[in-house]
LUMNU-544172 format. One record per residue (C-alpha): residue number from 1; x negated, y negated, z. Coordinates in Angstrom, 1 decimal. Layout:
N
<atom i="NUM" px="X" py="Y" pz="Z"/>
...
//
This chain:
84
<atom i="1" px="-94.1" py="-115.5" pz="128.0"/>
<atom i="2" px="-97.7" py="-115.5" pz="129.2"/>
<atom i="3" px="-97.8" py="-111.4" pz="128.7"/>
<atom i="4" px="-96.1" py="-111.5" pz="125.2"/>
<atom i="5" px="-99.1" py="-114.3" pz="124.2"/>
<atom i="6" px="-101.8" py="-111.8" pz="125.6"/>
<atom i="7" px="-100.0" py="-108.8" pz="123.9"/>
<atom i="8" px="-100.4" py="-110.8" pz="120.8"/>
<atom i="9" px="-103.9" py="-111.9" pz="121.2"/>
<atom i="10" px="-104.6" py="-108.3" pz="121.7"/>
<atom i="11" px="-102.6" py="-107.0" pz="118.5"/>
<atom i="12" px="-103.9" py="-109.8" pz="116.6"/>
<atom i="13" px="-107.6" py="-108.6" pz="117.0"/>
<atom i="14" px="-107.1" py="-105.3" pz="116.9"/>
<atom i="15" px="-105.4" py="-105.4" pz="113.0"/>
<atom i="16" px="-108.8" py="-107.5" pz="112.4"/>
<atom i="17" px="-111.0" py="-104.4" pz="113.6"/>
<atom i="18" px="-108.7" py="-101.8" pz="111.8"/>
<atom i="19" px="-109.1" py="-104.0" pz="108.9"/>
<atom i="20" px="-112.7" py="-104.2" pz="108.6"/>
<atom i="21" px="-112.4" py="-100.4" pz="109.1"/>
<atom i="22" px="-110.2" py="-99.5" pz="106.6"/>
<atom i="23" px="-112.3" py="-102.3" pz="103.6"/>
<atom i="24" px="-115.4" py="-100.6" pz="104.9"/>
<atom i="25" px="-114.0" py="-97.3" pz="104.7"/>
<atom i="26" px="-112.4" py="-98.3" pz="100.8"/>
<atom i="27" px="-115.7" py="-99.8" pz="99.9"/>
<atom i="28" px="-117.5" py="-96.7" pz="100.9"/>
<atom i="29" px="-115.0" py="-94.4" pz="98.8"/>
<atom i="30" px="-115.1" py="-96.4" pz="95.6"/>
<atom i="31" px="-118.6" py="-96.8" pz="95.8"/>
<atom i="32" px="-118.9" py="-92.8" pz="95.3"/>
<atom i="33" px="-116.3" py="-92.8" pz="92.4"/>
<atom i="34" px="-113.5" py="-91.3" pz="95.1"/>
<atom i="35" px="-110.0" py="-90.4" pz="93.1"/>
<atom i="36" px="-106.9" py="-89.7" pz="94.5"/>
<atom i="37" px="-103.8" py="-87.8" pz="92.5"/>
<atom i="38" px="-101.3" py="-90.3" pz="92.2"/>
<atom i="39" px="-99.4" py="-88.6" pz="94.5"/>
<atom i="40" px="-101.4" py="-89.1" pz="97.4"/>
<atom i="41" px="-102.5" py="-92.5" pz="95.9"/>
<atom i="42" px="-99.1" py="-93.6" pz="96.6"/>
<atom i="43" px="-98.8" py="-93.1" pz="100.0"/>
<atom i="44" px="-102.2" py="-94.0" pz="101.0"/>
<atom i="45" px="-102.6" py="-97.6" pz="98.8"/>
<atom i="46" px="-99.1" py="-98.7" pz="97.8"/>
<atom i="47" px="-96.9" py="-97.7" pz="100.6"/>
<atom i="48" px="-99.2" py="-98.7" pz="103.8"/>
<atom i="49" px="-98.6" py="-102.0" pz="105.3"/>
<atom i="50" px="-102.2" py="-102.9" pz="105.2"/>
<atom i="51" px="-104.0" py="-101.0" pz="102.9"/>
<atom i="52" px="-101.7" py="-102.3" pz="100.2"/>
<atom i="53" px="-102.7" py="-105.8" pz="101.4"/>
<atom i="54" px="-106.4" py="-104.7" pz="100.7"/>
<atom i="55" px="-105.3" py="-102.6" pz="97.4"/>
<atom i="56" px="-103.6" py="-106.2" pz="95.6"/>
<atom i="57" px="-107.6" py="-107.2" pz="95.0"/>
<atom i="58" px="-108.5" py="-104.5" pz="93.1"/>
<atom i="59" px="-107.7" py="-103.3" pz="89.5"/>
<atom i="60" px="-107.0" py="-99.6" pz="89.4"/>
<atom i="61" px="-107.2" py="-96.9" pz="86.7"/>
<atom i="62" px="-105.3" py="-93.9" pz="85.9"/>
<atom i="63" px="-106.7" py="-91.0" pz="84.2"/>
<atom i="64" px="-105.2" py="-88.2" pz="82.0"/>
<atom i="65" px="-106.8" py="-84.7" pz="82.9"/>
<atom i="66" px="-109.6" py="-84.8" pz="81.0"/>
<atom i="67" px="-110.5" py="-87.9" pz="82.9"/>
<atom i="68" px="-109.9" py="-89.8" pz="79.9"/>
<atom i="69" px="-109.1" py="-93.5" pz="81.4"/>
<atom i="70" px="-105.4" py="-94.2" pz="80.3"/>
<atom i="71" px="-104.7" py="-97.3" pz="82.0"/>
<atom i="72" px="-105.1" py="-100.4" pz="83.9"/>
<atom i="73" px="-103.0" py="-102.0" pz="86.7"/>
<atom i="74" px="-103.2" py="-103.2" pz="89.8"/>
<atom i="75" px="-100.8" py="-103.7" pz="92.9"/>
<atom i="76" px="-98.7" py="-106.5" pz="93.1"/>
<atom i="77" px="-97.7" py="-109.1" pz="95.7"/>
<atom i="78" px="-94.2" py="-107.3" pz="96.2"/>
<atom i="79" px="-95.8" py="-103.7" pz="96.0"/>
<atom i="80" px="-95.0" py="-103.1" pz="91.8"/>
<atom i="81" px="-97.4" py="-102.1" pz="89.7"/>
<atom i="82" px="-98.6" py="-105.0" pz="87.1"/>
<atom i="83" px="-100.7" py="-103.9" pz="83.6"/>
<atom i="84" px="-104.5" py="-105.3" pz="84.3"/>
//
């Protein structure tokens, strides 16, 4: 028991570093107006276990080609996308 509390303890503060990380590292790329094709969106924001978590807070937009902004949403608690 004593090994699978330290493994814990251990897990438990390593998801807080990667977390910092990964809202430092989001921060960072929306700062400098970073885009993503939805494609790659996808994978990266909706379907990661964490950065998902940290997607839910924002609102997102989607743009046509000409970078015309077509719409708002953001990420919902079960992982759907909700109009914003």
């Amino acid at each position: 028991r004593a090994v699978a509390e330290s493994r814990f303890k251990f897990l438990r503060s390593s998801l807080k570093k990667v977390a910092k990380q990964q809202a430092n590292r989001l921060r960072e790329a929306l700062i400098c107006g970073r885009s993503w094709p939805y494609a790659r969106w996808r994978v990266l924001f909706l379907e990661h276990p964490l950065l998902s978590i940290l997607g839910q807070g924002l609102i997102w937009q989607r743009y046509d080609a000409d970078g015309k902004a077509q719409a708002s949403f953001r990420i919902s608690e079960d992982r759907s996308l909700i109009d914003a």
